[in-house]
N, C-alpha and C positions, 0 to 999 in steps of 0.2 A: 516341708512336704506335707502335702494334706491327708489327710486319715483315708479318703477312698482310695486316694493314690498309692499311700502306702502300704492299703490292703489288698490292692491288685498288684501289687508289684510283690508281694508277698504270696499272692496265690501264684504268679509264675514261677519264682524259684521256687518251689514249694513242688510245684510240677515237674519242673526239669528236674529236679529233683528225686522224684519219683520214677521219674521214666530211668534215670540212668542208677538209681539202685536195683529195680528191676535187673537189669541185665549184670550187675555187679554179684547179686545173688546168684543168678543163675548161673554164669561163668565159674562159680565156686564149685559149686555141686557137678556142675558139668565136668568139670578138672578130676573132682576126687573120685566120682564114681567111672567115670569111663577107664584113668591111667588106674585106678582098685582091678578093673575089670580087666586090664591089659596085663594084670599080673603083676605090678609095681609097690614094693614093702611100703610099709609104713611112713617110713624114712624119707624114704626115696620119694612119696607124694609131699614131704613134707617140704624138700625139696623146691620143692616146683613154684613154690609161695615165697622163696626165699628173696627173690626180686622184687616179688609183689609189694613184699611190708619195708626191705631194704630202701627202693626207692622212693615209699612212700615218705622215708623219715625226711630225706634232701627235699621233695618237694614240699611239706608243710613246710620248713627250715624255708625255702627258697621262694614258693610258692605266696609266702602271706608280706614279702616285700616286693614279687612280683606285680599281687595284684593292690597294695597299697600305690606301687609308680606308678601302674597302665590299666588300672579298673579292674572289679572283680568281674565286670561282663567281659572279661577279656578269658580270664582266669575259668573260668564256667564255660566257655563254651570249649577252651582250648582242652580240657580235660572231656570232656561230649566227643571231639574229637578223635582223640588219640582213643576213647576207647571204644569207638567203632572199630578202627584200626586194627586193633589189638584184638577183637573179634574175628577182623577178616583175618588175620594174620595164621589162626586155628582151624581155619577150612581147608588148609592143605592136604593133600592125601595123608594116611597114617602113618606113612615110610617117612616122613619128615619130622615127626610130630618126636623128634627128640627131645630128654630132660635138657640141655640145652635153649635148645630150642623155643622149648614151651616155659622155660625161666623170662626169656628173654617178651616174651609176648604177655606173660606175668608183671613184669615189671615197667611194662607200659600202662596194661591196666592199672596196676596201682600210681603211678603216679597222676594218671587220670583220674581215680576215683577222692585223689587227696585233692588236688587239685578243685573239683567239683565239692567236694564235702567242707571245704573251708570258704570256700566264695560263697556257696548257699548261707552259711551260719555268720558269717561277719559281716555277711550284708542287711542281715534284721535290725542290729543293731542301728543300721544307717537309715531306717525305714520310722524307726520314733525321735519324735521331734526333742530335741536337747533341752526344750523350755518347762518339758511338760513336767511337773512336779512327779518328785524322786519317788515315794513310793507307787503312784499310781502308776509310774516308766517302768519300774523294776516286777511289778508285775504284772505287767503286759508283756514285756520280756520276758519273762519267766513261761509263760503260758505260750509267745509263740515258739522260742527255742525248744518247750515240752513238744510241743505239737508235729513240729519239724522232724526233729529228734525222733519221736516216737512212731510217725506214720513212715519217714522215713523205714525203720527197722520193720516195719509190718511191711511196707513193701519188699524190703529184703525177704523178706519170711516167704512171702509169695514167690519170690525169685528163687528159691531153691527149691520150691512147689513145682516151679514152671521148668525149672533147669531139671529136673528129676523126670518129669513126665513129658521134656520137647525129648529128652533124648532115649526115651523107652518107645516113644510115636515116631522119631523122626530119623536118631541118629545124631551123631554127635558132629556134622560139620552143616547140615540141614539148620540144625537147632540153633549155631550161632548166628547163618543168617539170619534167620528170624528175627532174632535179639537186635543184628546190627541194621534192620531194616527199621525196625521199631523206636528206634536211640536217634536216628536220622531225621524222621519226621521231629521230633522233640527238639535238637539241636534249632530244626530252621522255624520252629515256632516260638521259640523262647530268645532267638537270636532279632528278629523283630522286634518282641512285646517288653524288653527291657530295656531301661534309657543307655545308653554308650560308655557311658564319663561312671557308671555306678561304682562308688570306693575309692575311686580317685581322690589322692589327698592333694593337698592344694599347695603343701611344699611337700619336694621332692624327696620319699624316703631315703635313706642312708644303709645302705650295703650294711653299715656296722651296727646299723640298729637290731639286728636280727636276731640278736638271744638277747631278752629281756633282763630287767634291770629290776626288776619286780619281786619282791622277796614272797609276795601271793600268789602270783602267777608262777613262778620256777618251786616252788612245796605242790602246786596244785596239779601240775603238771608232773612234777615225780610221784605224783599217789595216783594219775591216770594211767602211768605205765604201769604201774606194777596192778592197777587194777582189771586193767585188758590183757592183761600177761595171765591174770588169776583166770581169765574167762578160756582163752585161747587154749591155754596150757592142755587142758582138756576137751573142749569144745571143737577145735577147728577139724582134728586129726583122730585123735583117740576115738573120740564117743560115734563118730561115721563106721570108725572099721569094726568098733566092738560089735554094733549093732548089726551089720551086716556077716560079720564073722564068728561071735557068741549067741547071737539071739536070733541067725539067720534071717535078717529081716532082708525084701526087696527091695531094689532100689528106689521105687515108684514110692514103697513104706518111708523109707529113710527121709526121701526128698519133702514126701508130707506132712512128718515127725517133725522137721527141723523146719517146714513153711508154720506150722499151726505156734512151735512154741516162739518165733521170733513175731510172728504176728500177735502173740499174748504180750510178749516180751513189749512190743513197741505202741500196744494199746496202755499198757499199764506206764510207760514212759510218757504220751500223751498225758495221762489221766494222772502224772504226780504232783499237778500245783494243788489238786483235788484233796489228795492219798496225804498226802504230808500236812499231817494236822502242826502248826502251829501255835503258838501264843500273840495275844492283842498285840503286844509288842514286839512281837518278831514276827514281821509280817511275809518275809523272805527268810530263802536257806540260808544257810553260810558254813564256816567249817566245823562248827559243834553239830549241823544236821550229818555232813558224810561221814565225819567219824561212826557216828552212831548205824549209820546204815553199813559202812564196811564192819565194825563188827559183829552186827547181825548177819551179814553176809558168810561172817567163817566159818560159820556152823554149816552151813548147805553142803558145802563137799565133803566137809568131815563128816557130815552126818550120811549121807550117801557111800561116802569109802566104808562106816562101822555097818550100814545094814548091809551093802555086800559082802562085805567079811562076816558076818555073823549067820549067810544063809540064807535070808531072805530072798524071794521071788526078785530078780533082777529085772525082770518087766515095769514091773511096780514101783520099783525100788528108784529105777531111770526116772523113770515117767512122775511121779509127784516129786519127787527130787530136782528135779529140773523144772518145775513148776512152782517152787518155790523161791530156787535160783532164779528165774526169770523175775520175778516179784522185785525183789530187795535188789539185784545188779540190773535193774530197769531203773528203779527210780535213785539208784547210787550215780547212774550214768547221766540222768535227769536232771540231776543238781551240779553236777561238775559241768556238764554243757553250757548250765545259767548262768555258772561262776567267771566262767573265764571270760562269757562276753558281758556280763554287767562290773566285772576288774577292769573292765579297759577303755580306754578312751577311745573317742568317735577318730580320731588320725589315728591310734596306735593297734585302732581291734585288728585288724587283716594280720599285721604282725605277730600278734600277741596269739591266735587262733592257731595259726600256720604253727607258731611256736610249742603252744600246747598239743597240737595233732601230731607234731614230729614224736613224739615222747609216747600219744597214742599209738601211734605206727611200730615204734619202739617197741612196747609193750607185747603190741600183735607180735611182731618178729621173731621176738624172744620167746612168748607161748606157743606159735607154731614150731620153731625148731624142736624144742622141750617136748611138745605135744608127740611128735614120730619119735622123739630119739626116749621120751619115759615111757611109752605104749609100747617099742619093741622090745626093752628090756624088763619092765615092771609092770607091764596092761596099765588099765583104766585105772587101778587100785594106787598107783605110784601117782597117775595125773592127777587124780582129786586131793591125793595127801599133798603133791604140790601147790595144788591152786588154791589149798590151806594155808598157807603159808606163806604164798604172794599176797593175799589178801590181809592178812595178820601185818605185814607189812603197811601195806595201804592205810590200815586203820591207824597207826601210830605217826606214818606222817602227817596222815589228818589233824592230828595235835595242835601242827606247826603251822594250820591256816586261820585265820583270820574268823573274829563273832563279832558280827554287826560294828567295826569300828573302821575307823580311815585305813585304807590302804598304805 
């Protein structure tokens, strides 16, 4: 494939990509602050996700040998799909809008959002040509998966900007149209602009190939679970209700707190082939860079659980505390993205991806549930000393990955 080509082909998923994190963001914010506002515990919102990341796991598991058989332009647009769907499915009147119910329209979205989030990423990999000399491939890869990676999350950041303030303007079944009107136009321009056959392998995947065989890939993928579990733990559930319940912030506040720091978040993911100084000889990451980032990483929440415990202005306390967190689990997140797709081979990436996402889903699932059920019994103070400690994890599987040698 030619370099213009496969830099257009790279601005489109790149696009779609964009459009449907938008509305993946907003559906978030949409969920927590409206069923907060409906009088629903902590728990109980926590609840509501519990589809979302549950069937995320089956479809990465399912999903990266679906679209190795029948292309990931299959796989991308079907996830575009279902979660318009799963949009419209939330404009029903409120007398509907059972925990039930809203699991069940949850758990579409997410298997849409996995679906979409693995076909964008394991098809860059198919976008550089196999000839082109190893280090100069590895980081070009490096840089678009940052890129990807990172603007993605800025658009997320925007999307619970947008989901905070469509449904302070609009209301909360107004607000999803919007979204699903907006995801529609994206689906039938990207459904166009991308060739048919993309990711198609040329022999037929194998049902049984679908947990990897890979001793780098199954270490790298158990230190992303516990790595997004460290995030969510506190992140998804807790730090919404404390801010809104401890520090009475409004909803419009909250949606904007949490668009500006995932927009920090996903500029500084962008910006880590940059940020990550290097040696002549080590011209990419590998597993001696995330160790060293997950344990710089454990400090952030421990350090934010001792100045809330000790007093300090909790405002303050949030707020560069979480802007340091964003720093270090941006570019923690930056290099495990690069890993798993420069681990794998051009037939086995869609597999190996889906694989590793399962485990991120994982991750999520585990930290959302923990996130309502430690915030109603121990506040924010139990979630951070958790997310200490999933991380503490992460760093020591890091051990067990691989420094610049064969796989």
């Amino acid at each position: 494939m030619d370099s213009h080509r496969s830099l257009r082909h790279y601005a489109v998923i790149t696009g779609g990509y964009w459009a449907f994190t938008l509305t993946d963001g907003a559906i978030r914010m949409l969920v927590v602050l409206y069923f907060h506002q409906l009088g629903y515990s902590p728990l109980a919102i926590a609840s509501l996700f519990l589809f979302y990341e549950f069937f995320g796991i089956i479809t990465n598991l399912v999903g990266g040998w679906f679209g190795a058989r029948f292309g990931l332009n299959i796989t991308l647009h079907l996830g575009m799909a279902l979660q318009i769907f799963a949009l419209l499915m939330l404009t029903v009147a409120p007398e509907y809008l059972s925990i039930i119910y809203v699991m069940c329209a949850q758990a579409i979205s997410g298997i849409a959002k996995d679906l979409n989030k693995m076909s964008a990423k394991a098809s860059i990999k198919l976008f550089l040509p196999t000839s082109a000399e190893q280090t100069t491939a590895s980081n070009q890869l490096f840089k678009w998966i940052a890129l990807l990676t990172g603007s993605k999350n800025t658009l997320k950041g925007i999307g619970f900007f947008l989901g905070g303030l469509l449904l302070t303007l609009y209301g909360f079944q107004s607000a999803l149209l919007i979204l699903a009107s907006g995801l529609f136009i994206a689906f039938l321009l990207t459904w166009f602009l991308l060739p048919q056959k993309l990711g198609k392998t040329q022999n037929k995947a194998k049902f049984s190939q679908l947990f990897s065989n890979s001793p780098a890939i199954n270490w790298l993928s158990a230190a992303r679970f516990f790595l997004f579990g460290s995030r969510d733990i506190w992140f998804v559930i807790g730090l919404p209700i404390y801010l809104s319940t401890t520090l009475n912030w409004e909803f419009d506040q909250i949606g904007g707190f949490f668009a500006l720091w995932i927009i920090g978040y996903g500029l500084v993911q962008a910006l880590s082939p940059a940020l990550i100084k290097l040696s002549d000889s080590q011209q990419t990451p590998d597993g001696k860079t995330t160790q060293i980032l997950a344990y710089s990483l454990m400090f952030c929440p421990a350090g934010i659980a001792a100045a809330l415990y000790s007093g300090l202005n909790p405002t303050s306390v949030i707020i560069l505390g979480l802007g340091l967190f964003a720093i270090v689990f941006a570019m923690n997140s930056a290099v495990h993205s690069y890993l798993i797709v420069e681990w794998s081979e051009h037939d086995n990436v869609a597999m190996n991806v889906g694989f590793y996402y399962m485990a991120n889903a994982g991750g999520r699932l585990s930290g959302t549930i923990l996130s309502g059920l430690i915030f109603q019994y121990y506040d924010l103070m139990g979630c951070l000393i958790a997310s200490a400690c999933l991380i503490a994890i992460t760093a020591a599987i890091s051990q067990k990955l691989p420094r610049h040698k064969a796989i």
